[in-house]
One Martini backbone bead per residue (centre of mass of N, CA, C, O) as a GRO file, in nm:
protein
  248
    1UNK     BB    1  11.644   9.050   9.454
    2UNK     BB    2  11.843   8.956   9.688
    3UNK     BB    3  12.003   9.243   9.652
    4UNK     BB    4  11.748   9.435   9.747
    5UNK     BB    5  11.668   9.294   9.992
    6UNK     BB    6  11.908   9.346  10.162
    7UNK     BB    7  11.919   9.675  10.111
    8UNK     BB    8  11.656   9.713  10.291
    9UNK     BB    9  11.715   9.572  10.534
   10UNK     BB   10  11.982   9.784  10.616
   11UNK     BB   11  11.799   9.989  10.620
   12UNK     BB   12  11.605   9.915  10.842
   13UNK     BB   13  11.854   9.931  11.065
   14UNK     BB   14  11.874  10.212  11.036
   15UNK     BB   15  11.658  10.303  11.151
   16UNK     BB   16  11.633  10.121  11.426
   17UNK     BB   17  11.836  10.305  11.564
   18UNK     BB   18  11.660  10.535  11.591
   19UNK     BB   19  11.420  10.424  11.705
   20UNK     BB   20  11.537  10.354  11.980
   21UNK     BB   21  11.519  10.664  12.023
   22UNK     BB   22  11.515  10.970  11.944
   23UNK     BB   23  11.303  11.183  11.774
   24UNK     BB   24  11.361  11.409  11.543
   25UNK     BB   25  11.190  11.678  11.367
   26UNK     BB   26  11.148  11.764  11.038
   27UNK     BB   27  11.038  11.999  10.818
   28UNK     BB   28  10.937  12.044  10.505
   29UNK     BB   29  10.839  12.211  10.228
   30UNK     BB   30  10.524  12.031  10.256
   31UNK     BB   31  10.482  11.947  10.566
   32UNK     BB   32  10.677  11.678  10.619
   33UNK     BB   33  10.815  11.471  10.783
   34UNK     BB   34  11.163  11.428  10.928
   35UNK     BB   35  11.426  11.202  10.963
   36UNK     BB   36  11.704  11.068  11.029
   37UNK     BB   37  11.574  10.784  10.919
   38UNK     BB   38  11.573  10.878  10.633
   39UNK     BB   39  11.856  10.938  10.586
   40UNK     BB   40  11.990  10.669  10.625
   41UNK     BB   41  11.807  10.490  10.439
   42UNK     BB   42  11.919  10.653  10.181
   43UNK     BB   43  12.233  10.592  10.197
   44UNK     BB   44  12.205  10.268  10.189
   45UNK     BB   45  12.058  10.272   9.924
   46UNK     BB   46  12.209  10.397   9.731
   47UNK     BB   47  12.488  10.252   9.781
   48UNK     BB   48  12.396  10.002   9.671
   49UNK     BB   49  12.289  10.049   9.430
   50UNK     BB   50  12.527  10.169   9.288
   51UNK     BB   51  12.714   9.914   9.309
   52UNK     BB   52  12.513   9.690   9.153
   53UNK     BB   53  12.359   9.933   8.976
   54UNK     BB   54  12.544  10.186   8.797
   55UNK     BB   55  12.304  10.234   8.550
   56UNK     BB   56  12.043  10.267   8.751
   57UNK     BB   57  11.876  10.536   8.803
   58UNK     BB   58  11.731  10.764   9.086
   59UNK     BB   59  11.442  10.773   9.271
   60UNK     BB   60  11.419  11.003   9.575
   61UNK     BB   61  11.301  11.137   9.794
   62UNK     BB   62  11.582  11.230   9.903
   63UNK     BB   63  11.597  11.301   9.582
   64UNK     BB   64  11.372  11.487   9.403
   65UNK     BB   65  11.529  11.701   9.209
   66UNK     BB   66  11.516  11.596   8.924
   67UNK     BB   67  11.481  11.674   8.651
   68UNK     BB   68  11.302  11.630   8.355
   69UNK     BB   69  11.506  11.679   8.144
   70UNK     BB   70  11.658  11.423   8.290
   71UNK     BB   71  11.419  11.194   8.322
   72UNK     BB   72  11.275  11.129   8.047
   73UNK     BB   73  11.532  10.958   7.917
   74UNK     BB   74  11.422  10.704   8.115
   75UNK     BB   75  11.364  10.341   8.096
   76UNK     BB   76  11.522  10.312   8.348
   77UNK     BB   77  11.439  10.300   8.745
   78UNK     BB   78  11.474  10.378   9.036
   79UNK     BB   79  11.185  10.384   9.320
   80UNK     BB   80  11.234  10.570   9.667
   81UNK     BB   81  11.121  10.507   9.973
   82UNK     BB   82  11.308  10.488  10.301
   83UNK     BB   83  11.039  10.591  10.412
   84UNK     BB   84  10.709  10.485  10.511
   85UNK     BB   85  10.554  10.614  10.749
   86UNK     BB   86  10.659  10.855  10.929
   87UNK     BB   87  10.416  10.900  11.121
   88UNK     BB   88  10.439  10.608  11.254
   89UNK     BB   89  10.701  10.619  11.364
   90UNK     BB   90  10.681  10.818  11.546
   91UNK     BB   91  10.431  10.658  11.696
   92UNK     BB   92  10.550  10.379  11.699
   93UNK     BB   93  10.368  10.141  11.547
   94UNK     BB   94  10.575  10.000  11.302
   95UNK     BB   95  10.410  10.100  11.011
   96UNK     BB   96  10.646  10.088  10.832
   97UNK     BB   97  10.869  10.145  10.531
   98UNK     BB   98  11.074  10.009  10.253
   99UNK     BB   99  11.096  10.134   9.939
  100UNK     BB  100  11.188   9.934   9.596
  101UNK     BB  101  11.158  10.019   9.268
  102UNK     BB  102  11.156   9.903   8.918
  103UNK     BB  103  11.133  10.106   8.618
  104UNK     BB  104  10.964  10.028   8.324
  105UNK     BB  105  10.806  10.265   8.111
  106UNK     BB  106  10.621  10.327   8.364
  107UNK     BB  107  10.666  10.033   8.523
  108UNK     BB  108  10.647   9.808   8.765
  109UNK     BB  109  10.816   9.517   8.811
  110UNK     BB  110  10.961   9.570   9.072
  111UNK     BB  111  10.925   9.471   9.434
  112UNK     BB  112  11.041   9.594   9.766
  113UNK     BB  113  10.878   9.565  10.145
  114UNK     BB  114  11.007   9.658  10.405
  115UNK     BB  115  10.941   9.568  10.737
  116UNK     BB  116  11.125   9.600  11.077
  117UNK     BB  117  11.001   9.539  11.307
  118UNK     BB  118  10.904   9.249  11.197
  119UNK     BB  119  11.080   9.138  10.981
  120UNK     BB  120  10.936   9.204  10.674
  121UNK     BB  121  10.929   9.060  10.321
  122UNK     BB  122  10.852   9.175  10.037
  123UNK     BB  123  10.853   9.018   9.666
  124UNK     BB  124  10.850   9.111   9.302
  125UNK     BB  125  10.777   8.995   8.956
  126UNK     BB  126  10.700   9.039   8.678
  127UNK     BB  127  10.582   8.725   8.552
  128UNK     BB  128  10.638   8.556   8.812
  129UNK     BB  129  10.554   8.693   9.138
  130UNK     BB  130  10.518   8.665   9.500
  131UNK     BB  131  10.679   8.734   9.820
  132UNK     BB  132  10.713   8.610  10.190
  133UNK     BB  133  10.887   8.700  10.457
  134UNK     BB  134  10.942   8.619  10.844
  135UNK     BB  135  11.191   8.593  11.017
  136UNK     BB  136  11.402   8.442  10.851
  137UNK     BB  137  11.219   8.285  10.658
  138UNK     BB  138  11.091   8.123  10.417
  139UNK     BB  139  10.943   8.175  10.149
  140UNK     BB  140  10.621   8.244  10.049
  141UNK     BB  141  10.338   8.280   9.815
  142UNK     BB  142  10.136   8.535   9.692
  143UNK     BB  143   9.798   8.624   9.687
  144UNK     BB  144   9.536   8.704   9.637
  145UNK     BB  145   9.162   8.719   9.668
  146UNK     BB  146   8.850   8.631   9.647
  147UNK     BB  147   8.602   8.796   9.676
  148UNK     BB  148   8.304   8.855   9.885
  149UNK     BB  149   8.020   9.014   9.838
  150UNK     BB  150   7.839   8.919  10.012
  151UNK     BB  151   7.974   8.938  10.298
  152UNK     BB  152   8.179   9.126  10.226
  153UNK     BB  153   8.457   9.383  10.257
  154UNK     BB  154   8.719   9.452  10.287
  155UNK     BB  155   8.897   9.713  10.357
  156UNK     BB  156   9.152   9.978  10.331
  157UNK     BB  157   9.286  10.196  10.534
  158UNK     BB  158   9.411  10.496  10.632
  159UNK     BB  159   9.590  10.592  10.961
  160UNK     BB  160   9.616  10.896  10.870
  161UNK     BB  161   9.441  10.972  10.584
  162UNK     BB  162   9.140  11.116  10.583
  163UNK     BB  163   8.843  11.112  10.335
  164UNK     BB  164   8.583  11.207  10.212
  165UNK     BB  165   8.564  11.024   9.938
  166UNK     BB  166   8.573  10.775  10.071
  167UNK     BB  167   8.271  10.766  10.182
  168UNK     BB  168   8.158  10.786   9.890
  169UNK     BB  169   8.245  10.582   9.772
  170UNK     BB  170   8.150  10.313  10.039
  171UNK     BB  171   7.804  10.357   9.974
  172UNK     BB  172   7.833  10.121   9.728
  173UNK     BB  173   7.945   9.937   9.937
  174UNK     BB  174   8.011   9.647  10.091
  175UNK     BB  175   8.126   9.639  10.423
  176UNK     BB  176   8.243   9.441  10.651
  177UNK     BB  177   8.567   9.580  10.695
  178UNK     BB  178   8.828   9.785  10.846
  179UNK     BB  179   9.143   9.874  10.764
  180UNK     BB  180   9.394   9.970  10.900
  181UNK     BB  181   9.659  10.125  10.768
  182UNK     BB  182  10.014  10.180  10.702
  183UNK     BB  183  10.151  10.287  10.415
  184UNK     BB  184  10.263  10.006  10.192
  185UNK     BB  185  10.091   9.757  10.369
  186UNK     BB  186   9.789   9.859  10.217
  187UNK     BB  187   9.915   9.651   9.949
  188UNK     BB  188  10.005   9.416  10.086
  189UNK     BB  189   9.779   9.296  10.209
  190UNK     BB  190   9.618   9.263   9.929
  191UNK     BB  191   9.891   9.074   9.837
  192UNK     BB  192   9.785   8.860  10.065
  193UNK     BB  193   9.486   8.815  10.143
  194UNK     BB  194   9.368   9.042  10.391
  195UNK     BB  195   9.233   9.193  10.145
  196UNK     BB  196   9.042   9.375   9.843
  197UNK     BB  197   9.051   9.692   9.925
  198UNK     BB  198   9.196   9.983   9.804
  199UNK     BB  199   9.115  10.320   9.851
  200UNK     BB  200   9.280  10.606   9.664
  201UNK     BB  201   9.175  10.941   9.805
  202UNK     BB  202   9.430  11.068   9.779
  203UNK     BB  203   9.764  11.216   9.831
  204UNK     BB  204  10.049  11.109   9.650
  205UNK     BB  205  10.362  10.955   9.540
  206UNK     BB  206  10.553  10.754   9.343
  207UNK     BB  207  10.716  10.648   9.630
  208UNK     BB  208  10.464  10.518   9.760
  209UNK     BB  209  10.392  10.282   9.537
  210UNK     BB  210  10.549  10.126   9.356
  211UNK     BB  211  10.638   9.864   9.500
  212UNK     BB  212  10.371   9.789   9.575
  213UNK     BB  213  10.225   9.784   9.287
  214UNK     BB  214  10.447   9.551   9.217
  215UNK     BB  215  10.314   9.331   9.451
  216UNK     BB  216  10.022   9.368   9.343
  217UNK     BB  217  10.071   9.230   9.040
  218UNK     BB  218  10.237   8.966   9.090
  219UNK     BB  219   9.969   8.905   9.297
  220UNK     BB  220   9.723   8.953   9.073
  221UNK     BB  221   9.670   9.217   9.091
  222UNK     BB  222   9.543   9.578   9.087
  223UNK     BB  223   9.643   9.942   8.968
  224UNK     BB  224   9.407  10.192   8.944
  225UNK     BB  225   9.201  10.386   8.838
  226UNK     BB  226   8.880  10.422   8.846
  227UNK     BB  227   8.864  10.429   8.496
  228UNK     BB  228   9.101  10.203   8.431
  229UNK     BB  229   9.375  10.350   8.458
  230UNK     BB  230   9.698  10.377   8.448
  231UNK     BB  231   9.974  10.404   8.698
  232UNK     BB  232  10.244  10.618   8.635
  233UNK     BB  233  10.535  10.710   8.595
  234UNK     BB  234  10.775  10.952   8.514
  235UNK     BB  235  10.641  11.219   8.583
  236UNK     BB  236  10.633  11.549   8.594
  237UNK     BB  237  10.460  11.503   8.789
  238UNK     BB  238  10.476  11.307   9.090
  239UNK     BB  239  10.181  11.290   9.152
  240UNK     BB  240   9.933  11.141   9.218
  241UNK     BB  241   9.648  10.984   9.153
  242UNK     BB  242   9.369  10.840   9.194
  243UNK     BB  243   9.314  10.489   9.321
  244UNK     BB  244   9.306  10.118   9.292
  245UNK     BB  245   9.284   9.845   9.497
  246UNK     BB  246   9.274   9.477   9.413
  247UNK     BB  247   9.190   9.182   9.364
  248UNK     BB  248   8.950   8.946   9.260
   0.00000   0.00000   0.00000
């Protein structure tokens, strides 16, 4: 884990270097924006993880182009994306993330999710537990916490991404307060105990989710589909289903 997490750390340097300059953006082919910033943290996380971890292959959102009749006989491999929130980037709001999680058998059991602006930094371990550490301060361990029903839900809403399904999921909830966020960090304040629920009723890729999935299982939470199905990681489709982030 400090070897992923040093590698999360230097993808956000180059990031931020492009960040304090001009922002070029182009359009991929599904009219997502794409940035320097994208490519360079791809090119840092790359050449890290295959130097240190030389036996376990790689899907990362900018290089997701490996067939599945060669993915599908992977047991174990990273799930990487190197920048997330790259609108929040362009928009300069600070809040976007490096994101590199280890799946096993369809399962992310490790995760980090480097914050690059703030310098904070999660990382979990299934059945070991969750960190966060910040300004490289020391870690301290992070749990979900127990909702107040009566009190009403913080909930987590996406800052770029808003759904009519959301408006509709929310009207049999209590909701106390709502709180945007961008990115994977949507799952982070989840895992750190600074909201309770985080429903994700729109459209994501499995590069979005696995580090944060991994974070908030670590931390006590769960992610599942509405159904309380597991969401699978090296689909045939990397498109994920609907799902529900919750703490206890």
């Amino acid at each position: 884990m400090d070897i992923v997490c040093e590698i999360a750390k230097d993808a956000g340097q180059a990031i931020l270097s492009v960040y304090d300059g001009e922002i070029e953006v182009e359009m991929k082919d599904d009219k997502s924006p794409l940035t320097a910033a994208d490519k360079a943290s791809h090119e840092v996380i790359f050449a890290g993880l295959q130097k240190h971890f030389p036996d376990i292959p790689i899907l990362s959102e900018e290089g997701a182009d490996i067939p599945y009749e060669e993915r599908k006989n992977w047991s174990c491999f990273w799930c990487v994306d190197p920048l997330d929130g790259t609108k929040e980037f362009i928009k300069r709001n600070g809040e976007f993330t490096v994101n590199i999680a280890l799946i096993e058998e369809g399962r992310p059991v490790a995760g980090v999710v480097y914050v690059p602006v703030q310098d904070k930094i999660y990382f979990g371990l299934s059945g070991t537990g969750c960190w966060m550490s910040e300004a490289g301060k020391e870690a301290s361990q992070i749990r979900v916490r127990a909702a107040d029903l009566e009190a009403g839900l913080t909930v987590v809403m996406s800052r770029s991404h808003p759904s009519p399904d959301l408006e509709a999921y929310l009207k049999d909830l209590k909701v106390a307060e709502a709180m945007p966020v961008g990115s994977s960090l949507k799952l982070c304040v989840v895992a750190e105990g600074l909201a309770d629920l985080y429903p994700r009723l729109g459209p994501t890729m499995e590069w979005d989710t696995a580090a944060g999935h991994a974070v908030v299982e670590a931390a006590g939470g769960t992610v599942e589909q509405p159904d309380g199905a597991a969401l699978a990681y090296n689909k045939q489709n990397l498109l994920n289903p609907y799902f529900i982030v919750s703490g206890r």
